[in-house]
C-alpha positions as a Markdown table, in Angstrom:
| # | Residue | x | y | z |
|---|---|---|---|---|
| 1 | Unk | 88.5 | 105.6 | 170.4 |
| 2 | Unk | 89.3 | 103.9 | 167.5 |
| 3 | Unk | 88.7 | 105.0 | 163.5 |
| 4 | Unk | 85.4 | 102.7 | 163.5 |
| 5 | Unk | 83.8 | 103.7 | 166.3 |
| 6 | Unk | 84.5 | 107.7 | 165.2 |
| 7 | Unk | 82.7 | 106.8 | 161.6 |
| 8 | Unk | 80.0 | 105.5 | 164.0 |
| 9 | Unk | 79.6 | 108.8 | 165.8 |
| 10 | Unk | 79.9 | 111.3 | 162.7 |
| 11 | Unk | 83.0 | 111.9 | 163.7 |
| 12 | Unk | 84.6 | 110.9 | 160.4 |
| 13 | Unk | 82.6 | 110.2 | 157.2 |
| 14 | Unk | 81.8 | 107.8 | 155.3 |
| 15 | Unk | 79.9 | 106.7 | 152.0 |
| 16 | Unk | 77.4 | 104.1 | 154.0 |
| 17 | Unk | 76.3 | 101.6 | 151.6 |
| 18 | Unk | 73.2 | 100.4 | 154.3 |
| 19 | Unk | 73.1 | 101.2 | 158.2 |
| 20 | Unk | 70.3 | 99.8 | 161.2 |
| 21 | Unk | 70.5 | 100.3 | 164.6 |
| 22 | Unk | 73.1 | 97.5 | 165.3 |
| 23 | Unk | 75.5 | 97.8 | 162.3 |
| 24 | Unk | 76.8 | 99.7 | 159.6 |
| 25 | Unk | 78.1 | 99.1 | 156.1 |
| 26 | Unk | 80.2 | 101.3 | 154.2 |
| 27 | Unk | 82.7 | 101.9 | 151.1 |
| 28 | Unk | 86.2 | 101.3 | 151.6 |
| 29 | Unk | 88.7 | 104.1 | 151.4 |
| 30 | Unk | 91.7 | 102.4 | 150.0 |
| 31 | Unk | 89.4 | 99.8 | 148.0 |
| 32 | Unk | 90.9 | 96.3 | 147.2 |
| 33 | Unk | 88.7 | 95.4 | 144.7 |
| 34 | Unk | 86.0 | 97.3 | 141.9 |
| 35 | Unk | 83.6 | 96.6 | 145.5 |
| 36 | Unk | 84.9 | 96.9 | 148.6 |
| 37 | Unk | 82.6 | 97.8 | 151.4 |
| 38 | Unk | 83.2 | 97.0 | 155.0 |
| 39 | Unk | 80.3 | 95.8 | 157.9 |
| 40 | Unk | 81.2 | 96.8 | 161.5 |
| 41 | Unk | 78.8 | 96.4 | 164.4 |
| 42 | Unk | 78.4 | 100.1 | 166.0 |
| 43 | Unk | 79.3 | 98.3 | 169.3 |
| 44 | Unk | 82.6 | 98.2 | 169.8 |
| 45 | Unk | 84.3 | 94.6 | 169.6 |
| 46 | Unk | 88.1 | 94.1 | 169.4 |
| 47 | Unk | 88.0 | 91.4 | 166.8 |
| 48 | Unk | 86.0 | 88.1 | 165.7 |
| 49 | Unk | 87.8 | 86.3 | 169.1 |
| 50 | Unk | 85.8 | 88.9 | 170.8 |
| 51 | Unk | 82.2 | 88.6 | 169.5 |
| 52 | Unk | 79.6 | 87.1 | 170.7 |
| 53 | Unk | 76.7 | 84.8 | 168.7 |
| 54 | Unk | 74.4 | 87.0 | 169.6 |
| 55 | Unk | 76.0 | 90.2 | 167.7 |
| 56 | Unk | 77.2 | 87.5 | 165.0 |
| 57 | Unk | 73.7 | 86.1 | 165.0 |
| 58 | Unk | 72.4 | 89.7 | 163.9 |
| 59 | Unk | 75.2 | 90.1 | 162.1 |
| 60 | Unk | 74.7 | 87.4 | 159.4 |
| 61 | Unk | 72.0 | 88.4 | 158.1 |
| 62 | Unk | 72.6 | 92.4 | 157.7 |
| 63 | Unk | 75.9 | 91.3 | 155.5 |
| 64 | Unk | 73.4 | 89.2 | 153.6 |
| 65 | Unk | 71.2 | 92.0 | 153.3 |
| 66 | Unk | 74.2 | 94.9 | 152.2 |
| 67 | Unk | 75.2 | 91.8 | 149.3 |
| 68 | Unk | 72.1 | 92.1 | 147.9 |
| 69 | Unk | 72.1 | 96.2 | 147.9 |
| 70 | Unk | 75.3 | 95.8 | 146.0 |
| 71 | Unk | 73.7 | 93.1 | 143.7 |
| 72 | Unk | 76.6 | 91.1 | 144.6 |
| 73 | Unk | 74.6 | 87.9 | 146.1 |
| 74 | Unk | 74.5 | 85.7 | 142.8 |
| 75 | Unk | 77.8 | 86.5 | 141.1 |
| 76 | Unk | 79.8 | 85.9 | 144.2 |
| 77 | Unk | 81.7 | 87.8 | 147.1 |
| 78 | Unk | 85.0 | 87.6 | 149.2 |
| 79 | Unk | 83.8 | 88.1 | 152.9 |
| 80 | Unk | 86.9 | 88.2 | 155.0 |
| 81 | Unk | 87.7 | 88.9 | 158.5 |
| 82 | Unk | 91.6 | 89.5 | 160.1 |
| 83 | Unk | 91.9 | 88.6 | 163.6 |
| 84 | Unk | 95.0 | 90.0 | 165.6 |
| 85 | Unk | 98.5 | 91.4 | 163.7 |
| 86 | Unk | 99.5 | 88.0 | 162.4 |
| 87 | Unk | 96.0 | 87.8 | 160.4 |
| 88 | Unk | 96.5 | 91.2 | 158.9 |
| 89 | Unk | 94.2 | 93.4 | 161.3 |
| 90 | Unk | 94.8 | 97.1 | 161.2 |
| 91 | Unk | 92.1 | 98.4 | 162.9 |
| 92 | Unk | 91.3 | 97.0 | 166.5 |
| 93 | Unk | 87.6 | 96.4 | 166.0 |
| 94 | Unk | 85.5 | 93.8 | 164.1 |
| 95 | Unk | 84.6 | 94.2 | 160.7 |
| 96 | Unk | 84.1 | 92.3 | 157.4 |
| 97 | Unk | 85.3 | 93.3 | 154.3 |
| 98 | Unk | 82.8 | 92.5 | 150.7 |
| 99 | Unk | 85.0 | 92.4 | 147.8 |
| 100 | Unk | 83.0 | 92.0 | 144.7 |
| 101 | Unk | 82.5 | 93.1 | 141.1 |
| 102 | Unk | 85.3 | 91.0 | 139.7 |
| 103 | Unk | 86.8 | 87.8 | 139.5 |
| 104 | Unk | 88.7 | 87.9 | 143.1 |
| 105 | Unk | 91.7 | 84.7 | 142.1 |
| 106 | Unk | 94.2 | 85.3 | 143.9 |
| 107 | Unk | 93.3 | 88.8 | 145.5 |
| 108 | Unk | 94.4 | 89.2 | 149.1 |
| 109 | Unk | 93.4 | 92.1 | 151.7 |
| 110 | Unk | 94.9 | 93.4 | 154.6 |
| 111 | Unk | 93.3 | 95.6 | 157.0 |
């Protein structure tokens, strides 16, 4: 099981910034910016190659939603997404990463 699906079970926590039956946002341990939160869906999916619209369909709209909880929608956002080790992903399932609260130029993530 991996890291993300044992924060979705209360096996490890977390600091959830906002959570509904499909997904789950919360605060990044190893934060890359003054915001960093990260959106998974609580189904497991290997990686953005994996999903399917429907979940991304559902999915738009609760990152919308946890930008607006961190009053992040006006001044701007980073919303990134690695895909396999060449793009930088660490973990094995999908999530987003919100990077806000400063200007982001030339701020790159990994994870």
């Amino acid at each position: 099981m991996c890291i993300f699906c044992k924060i979705v079970n209360g096996e490890i926590p977390n600091n959830t910034v906002l959570e509904d039956e499909n997904f789950l946002a919360f605060d990044d341990i190893n934060p890359q910016a003054k915001i960093h939160t990260i959106v998974i869906p609580k189904a497991h999916v290997e990686s953005f190659g994996d999903v399917s619209a429907d979940t991304m369909s559902k999915m738009t709209p609760f990152i919308q939603e946890v930008t607006e909880k961190l009053n992040v929608s006006n001044s701007g956002y980073r919303l990134i997404t690695n895909i396999g080790s060449d793009g930088g992903q660490e973990v094995p399932h999908l999530h987003f990463h919100i990077l806000a609260g400063e200007p982001l130029r030339g701020l790159v993530n990994k994870s």
